[in-house]
Each structure stands twice: as C-alpha cells, then as structure tokens.
N, CA and C of each residue as an Amber inpcrd file, in Angstrom:
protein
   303
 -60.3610000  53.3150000 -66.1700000 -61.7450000  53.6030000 -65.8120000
 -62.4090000  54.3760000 -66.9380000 -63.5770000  54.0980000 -67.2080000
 -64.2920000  54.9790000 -68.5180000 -65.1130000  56.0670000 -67.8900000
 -64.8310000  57.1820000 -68.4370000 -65.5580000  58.3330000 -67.4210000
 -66.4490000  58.4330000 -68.5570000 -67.8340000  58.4040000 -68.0840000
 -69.2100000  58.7250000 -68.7130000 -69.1360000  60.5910000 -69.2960000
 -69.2940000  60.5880000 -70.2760000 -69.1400000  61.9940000 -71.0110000
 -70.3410000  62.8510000 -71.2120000 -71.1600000  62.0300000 -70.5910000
 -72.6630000  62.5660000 -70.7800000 -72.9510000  63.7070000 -69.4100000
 -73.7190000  64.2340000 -69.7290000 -73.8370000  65.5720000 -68.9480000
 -75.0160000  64.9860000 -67.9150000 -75.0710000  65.6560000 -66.8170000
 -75.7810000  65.1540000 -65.5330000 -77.2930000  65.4050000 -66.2180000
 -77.6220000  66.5590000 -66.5830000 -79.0560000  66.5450000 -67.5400000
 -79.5600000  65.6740000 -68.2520000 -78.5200000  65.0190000 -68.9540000
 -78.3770000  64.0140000 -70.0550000 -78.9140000  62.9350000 -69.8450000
 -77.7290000  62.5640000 -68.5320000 -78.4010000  61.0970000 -67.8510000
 -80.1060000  60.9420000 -67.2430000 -80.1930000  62.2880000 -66.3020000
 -81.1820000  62.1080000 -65.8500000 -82.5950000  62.0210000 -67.0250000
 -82.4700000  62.5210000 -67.8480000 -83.2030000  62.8290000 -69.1710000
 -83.3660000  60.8990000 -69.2360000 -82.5580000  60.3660000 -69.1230000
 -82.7610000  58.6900000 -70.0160000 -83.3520000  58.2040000 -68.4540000
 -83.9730000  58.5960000 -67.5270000 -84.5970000  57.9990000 -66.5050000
 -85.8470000  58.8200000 -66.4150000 -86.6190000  57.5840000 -65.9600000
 -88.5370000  58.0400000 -66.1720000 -89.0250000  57.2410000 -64.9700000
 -90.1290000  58.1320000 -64.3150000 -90.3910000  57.7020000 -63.1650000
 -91.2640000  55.9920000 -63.3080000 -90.6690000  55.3250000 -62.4210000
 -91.3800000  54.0330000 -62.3450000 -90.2130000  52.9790000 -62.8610000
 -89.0820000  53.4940000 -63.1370000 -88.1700000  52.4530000 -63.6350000
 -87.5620000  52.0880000 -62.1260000 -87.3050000  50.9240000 -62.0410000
 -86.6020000  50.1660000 -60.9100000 -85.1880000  50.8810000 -60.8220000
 -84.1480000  50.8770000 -59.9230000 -83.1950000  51.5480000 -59.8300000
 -82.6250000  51.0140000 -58.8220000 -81.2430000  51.5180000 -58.6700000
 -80.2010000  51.0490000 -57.7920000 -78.8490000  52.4290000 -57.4650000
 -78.8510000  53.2260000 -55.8860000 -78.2850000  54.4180000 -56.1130000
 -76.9240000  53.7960000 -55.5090000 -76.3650000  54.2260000 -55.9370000
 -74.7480000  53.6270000 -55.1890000 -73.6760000  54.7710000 -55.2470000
 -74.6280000  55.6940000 -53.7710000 -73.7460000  56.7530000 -53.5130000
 -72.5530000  56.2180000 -52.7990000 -71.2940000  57.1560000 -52.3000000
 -70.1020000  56.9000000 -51.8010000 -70.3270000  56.9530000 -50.2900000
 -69.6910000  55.9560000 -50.0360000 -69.5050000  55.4110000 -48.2050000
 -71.0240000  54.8300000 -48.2610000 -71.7800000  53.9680000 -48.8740000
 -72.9340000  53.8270000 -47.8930000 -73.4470000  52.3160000 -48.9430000
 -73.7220000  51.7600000 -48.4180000 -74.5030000  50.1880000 -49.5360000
 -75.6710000  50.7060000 -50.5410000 -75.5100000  49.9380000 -51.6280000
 -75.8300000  50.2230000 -52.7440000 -77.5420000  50.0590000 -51.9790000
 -78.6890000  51.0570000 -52.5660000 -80.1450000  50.7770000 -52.3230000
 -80.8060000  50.5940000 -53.3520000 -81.7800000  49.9970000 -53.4620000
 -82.4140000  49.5580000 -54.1590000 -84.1380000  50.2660000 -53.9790000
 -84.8120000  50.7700000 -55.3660000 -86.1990000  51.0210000 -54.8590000
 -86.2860000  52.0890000 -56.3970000 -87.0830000  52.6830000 -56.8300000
 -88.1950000  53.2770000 -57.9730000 -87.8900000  54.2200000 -58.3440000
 -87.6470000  54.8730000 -59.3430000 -87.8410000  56.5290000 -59.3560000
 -89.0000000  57.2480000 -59.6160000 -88.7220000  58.2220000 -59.0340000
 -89.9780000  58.8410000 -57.9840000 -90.1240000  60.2410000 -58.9200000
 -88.9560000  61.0580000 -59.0260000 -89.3310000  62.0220000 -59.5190000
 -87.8380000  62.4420000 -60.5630000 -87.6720000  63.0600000 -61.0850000
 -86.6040000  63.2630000 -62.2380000 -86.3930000  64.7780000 -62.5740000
 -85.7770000  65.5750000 -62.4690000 -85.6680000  67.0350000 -62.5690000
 -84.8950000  67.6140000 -61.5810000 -85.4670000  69.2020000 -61.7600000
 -84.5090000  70.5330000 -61.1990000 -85.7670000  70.5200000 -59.6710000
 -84.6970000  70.8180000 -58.6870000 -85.0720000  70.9150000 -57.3280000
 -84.9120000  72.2270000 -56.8260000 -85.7810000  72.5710000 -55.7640000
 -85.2680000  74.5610000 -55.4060000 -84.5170000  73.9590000 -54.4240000
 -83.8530000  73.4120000 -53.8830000 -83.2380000  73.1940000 -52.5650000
 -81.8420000  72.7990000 -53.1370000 -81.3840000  72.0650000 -54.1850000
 -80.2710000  72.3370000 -55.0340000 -79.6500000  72.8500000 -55.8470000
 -79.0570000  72.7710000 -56.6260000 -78.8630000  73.3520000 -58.4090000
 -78.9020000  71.9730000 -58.7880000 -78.9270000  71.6510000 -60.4710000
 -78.8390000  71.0480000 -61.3390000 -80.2060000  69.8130000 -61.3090000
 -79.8060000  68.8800000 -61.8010000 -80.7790000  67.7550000 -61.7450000
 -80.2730000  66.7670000 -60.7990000 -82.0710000  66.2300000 -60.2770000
 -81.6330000  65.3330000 -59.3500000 -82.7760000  64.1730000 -59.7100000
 -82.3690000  62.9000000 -58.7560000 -82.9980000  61.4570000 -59.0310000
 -84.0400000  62.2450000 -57.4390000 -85.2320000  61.3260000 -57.8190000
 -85.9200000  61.3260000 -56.0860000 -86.3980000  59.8480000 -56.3730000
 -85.9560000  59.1880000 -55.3280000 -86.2730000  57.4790000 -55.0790000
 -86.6750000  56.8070000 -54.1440000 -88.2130000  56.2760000 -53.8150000
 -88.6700000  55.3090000 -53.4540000 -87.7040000  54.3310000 -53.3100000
 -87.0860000  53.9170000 -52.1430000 -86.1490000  53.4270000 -51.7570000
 -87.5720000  51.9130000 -51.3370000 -87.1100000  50.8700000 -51.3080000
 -87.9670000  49.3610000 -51.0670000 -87.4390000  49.6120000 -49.5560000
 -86.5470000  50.0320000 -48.7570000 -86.3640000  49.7900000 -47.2460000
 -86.0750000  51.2780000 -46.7130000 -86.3540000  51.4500000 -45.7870000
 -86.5940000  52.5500000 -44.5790000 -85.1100000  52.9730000 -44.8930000
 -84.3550000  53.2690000 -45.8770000 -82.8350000  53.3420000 -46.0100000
 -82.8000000  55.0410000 -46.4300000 -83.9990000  55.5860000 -46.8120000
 -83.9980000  57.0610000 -47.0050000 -84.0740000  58.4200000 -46.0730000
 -84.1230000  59.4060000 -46.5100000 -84.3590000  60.5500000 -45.5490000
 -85.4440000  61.5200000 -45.2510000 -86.4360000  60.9540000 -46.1280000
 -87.6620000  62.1730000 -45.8720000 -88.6860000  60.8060000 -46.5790000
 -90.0960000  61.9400000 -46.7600000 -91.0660000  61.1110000 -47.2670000
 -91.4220000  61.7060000 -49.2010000 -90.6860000  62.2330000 -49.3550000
 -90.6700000  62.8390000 -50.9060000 -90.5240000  64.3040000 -50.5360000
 -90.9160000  64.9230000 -49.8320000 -90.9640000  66.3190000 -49.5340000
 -89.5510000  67.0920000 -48.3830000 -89.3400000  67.9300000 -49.5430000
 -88.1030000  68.5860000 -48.8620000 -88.7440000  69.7170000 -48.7800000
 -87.8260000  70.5350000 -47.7140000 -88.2140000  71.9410000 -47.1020000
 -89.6420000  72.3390000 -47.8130000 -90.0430000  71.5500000 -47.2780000
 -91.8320000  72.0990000 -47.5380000 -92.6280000  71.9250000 -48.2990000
 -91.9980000  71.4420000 -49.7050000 -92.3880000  71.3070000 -51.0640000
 -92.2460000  69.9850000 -51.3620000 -93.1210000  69.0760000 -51.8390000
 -93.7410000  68.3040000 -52.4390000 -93.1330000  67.4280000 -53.5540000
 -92.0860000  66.7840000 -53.6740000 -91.6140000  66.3800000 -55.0330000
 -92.0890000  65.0390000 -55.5260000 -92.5160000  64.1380000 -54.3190000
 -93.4030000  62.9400000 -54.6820000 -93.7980000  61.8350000 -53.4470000
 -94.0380000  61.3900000 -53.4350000 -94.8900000  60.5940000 -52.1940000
 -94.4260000  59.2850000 -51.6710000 -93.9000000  58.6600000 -50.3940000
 -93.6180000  57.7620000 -49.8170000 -93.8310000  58.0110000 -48.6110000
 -93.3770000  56.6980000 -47.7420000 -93.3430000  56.6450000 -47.0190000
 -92.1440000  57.2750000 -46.1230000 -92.3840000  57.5930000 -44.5540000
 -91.3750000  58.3410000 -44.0240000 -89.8380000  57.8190000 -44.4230000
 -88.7040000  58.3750000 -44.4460000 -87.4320000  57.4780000 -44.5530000
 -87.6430000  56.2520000 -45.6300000 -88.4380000  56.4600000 -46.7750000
 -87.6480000  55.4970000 -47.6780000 -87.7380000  56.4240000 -49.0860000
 -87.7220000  57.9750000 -48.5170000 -87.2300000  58.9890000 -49.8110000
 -86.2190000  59.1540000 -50.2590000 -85.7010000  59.5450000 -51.1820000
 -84.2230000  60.6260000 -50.5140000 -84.1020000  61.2060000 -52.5250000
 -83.0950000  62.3630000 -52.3420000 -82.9830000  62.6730000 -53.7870000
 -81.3530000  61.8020000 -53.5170000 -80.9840000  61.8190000 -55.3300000
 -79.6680000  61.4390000 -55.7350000 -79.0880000  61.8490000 -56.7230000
 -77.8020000  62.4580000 -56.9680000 -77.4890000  63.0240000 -58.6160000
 -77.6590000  61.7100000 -58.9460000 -77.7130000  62.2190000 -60.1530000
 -78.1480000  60.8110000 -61.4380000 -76.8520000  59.8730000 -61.9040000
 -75.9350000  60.9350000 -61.6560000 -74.3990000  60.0120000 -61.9760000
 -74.1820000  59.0570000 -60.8030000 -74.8470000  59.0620000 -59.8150000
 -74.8650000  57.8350000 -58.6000000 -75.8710000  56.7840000 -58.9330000
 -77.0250000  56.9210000 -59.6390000 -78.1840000  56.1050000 -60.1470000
 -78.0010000  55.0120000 -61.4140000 -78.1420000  54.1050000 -61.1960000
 -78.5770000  52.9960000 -62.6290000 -79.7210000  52.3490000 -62.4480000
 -80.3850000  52.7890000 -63.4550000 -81.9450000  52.3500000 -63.5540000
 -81.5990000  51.1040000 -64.4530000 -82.5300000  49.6710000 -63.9960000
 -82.6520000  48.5480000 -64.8500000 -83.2180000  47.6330000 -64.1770000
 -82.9690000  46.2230000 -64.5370000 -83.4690000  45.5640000 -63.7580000
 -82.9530000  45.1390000 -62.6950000 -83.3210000  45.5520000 -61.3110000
 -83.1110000  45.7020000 -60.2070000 -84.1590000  45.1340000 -59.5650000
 -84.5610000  43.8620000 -59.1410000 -85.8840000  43.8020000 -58.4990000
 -85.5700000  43.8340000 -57.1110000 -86.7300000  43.5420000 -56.1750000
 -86.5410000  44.3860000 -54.3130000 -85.5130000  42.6230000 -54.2430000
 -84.6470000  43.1420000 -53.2860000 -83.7040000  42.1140000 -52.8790000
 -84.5590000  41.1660000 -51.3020000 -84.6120000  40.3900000 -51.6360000
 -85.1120000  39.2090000 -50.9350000 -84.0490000  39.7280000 -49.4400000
 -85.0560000  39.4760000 -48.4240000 -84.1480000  39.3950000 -47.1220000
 -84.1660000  37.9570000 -46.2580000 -83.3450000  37.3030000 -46.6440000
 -83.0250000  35.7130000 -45.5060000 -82.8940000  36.1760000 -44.7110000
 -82.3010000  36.8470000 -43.8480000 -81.7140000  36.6630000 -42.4940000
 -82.7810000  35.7820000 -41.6460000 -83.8120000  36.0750000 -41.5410000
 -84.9600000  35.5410000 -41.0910000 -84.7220000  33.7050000 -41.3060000
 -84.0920000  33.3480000 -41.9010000 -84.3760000  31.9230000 -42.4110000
 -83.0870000  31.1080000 -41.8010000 -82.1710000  31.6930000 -41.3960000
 -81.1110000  31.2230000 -40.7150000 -80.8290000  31.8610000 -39.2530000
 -80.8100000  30.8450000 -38.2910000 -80.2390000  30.5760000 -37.1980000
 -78.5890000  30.8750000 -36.8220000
C-alpha cells in the first residue's frame, strides 16, 4: 500500500472550492458532490473538506454549532478530513433505478 506522505494541510491546500469531489470515508459508500469550503474549523482541530454532497447523504446545511461555513441544502452538508477526499472528475452519478422494473 503507498501511504501518502503529504501532510493533512498539504492536501487540503491542493483543493479549491468548486472542484467536483468524491469522500470515501470508512463504513459508509463513497459520495459524490462539490467542495464547499477548505480550512481550519472551531468545532475541530486541523483542516477539514466541507461538501455539497449531489444527494441528501449529508449532515447539516453548511453550518455547524452555529457558525456558518457555507451554504446547502439541509442534509447534503457534511465536513471531511481531506485524506478521505479526491477531488477530480467526478460528475453527479446518474440514478436508474427508476428505469427498471
């Protein structure tokens, strides 16, 4: 396995809001949706991703404990360390289910 040597600052530093993205935290399906905001949070330490998630798959609407970090809709916010994030081309994933019986 190649362990990334780059520092969590580092990474988040090479992500800019509006790039498409894909977070693929542990136990849960990979999501898909924008970055929203990029930096230091008062509700954590270090740096974090905040992402416009494309489906209701998040936990807030950009705003944690009170404060403001960027704007969506209810449940398709959420923050993410950046070592869970790959920004690229990721476009919104098409949903069939609808098309099959």
């Amino acid at each position: 396995a190649v362990v990334s040597t780059q520092s969590t600052g580092e990474r988040a530093l090479k992500m800019k809001v509006g790039d498409r993205c894909e977070a693929r935290t542990p136990n849960q399906p990979a999501r898909r949706g924008e970055v929203a905001f990029v930096g230091e949070v008062e509700f954590k330490d270090g740096h974090w991703v905040g992402i416009k998630f494309d489906e209701p798959v998040g936990k807030h609407d950009g705003m944690v404990e009170g404060k403001r970090y960027f704007k969506c809709n209810n449940k398709y916010g959420a923050f993410c360390q950046p070592r869970f994030v790959e920004v690229g081309d990721f476009p919104p994933e098409l949903d069939f289910s609808d098309d099959e019986i």
